[in-house]
N, C-alpha and C positions, 0 to 999 in steps of 0.2 A: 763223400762226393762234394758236400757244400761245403767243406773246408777250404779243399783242392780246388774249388772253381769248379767241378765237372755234374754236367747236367746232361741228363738222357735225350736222348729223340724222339719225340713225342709227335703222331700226325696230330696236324688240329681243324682236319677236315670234317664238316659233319653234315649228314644227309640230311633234304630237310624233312620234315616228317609228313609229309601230306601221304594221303591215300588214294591212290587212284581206280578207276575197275577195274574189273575181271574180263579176261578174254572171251570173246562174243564163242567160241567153240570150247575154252582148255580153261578148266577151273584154278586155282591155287590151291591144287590139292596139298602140297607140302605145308602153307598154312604155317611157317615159320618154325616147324616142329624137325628142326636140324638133327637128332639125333637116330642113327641107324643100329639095328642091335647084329647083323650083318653085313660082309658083304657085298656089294653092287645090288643092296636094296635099294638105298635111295640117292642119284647123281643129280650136281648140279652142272648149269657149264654157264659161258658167258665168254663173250669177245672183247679185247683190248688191243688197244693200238698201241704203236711203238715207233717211235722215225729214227731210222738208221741213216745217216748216210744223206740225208736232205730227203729220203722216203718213207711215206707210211707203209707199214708192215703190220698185217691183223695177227694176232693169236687167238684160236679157240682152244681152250682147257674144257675140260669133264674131271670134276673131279666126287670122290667117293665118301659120303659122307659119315661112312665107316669107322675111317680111319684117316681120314683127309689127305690122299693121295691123290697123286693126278694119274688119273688110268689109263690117259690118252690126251695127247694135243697136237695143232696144225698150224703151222705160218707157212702165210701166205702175205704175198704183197698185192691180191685180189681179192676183193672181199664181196666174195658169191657164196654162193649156199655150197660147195665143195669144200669151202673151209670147214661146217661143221658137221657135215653129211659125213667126210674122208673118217676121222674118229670117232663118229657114234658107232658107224660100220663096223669098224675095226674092233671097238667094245662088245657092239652086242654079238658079234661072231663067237667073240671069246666068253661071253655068257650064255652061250646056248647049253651049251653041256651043265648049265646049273640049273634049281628047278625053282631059286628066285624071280619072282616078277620082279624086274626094273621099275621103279618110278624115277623119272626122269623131269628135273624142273629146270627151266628156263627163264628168263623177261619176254619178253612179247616182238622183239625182233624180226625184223622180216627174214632172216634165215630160217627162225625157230619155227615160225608161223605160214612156211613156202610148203605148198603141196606136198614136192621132194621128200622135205626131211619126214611132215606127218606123216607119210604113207612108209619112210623107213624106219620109223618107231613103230607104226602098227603092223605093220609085217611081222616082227617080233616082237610082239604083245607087250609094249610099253606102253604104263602109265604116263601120258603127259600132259605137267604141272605147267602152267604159266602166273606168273608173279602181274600183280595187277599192273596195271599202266603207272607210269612215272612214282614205284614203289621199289625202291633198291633195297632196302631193308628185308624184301619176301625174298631175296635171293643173297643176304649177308655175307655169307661163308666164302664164295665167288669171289663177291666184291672185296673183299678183305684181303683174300686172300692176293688179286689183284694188285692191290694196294701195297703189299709187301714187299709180292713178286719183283714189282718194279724199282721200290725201294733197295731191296738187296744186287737187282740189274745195275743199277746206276753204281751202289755201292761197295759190291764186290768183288762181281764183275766186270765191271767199267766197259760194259757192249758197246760202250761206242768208239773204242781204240781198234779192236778186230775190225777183220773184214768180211765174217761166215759169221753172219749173226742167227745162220740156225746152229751151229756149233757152240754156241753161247747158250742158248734157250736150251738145248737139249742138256749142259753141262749145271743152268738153275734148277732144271725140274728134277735132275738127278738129285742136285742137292736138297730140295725142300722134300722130296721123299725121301731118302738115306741118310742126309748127312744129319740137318739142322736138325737142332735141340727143340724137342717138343714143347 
């Protein structure tokens, strides 16, 4: 590669490293210990934006930290607690028939932390994790993954030539669970 001239692509983006507290109700139970030995033992999820079109456009991903799949996601061009209420629902439906407890981590979001969603995690006995204030690093795998997502959107995909930019998103997350190289 240094012969030819060719050099990787490299982010050179880096969090900074402060610590901040813990949620006045939701510990950080995950506690940065990313590895699950099942599962839909332990999910994380997190919101990102996207402007299509001269418009923002939220995503919320869940994903599994299993096996790093996304087990569910939402766009939306409104960003209310229905963004991430639509797919926890839909996950923990599909977890009932298992006899796994969910831990379920987040950041401290006013979605994560909206009556709504706590009372539809404790309805179905979910443990929830909340990552301390202004600590991106307690929720890593997310953000990184984030980070990629978009990376490969811009790059692969070129979402911003279409005009069904959920037809786009649903054709990434295909590919970062099936396709891409681990």
């Amino acid at each position: 590669m240094k012969r030819l001239g060719i050099s990787g692509y490299v982010r050179k983006q880096k969090c900074p490293e402060t610590e901040g507290s813990e949620h006045n109700r939701y510990a950080n139970i995950l506690n940065r210990k990313f590895y699950a030995d099942k599962p839909m033992q332990k999910i994380v999820t997190d919101v990102t934006y996207i402007k299509h079109k001269g418009k923002w456009h939220y995503l919320a991903c869940y994903l599994d930290l299993f096996n790093n799949e996304i087990l569910d996601y939402e766009l939306s061009d409104t960003f209310d607690n229905f963004l991430v209420m639509k797919p926890a629902k839909r996950i923990l439906e599909k977890a009932k028939s298992t006899e796994t407890q969910i831990l379920l981590h987040s950041d401290q979001g006013v979605q994560y932390s909206s009556a709504g969603y706590c009372n539809l995690l404790k309805s179905y006995n979910v443990i929830q994790s909340m990552s301390r204030a202004g600590t991106p690093r307690d929720n890593a795998v997310i953000e990184s993954f984030f980070g990629r997502f978009k990376d490969v959107l811009l790059a692969h995909f070129q979402y911003w030539k279409c005009d069904n930019l959920q037809e786009v998103i649903d054709e990434a997350v295909y590919y970062f669970n099936y396709i891409k190289p681990v």
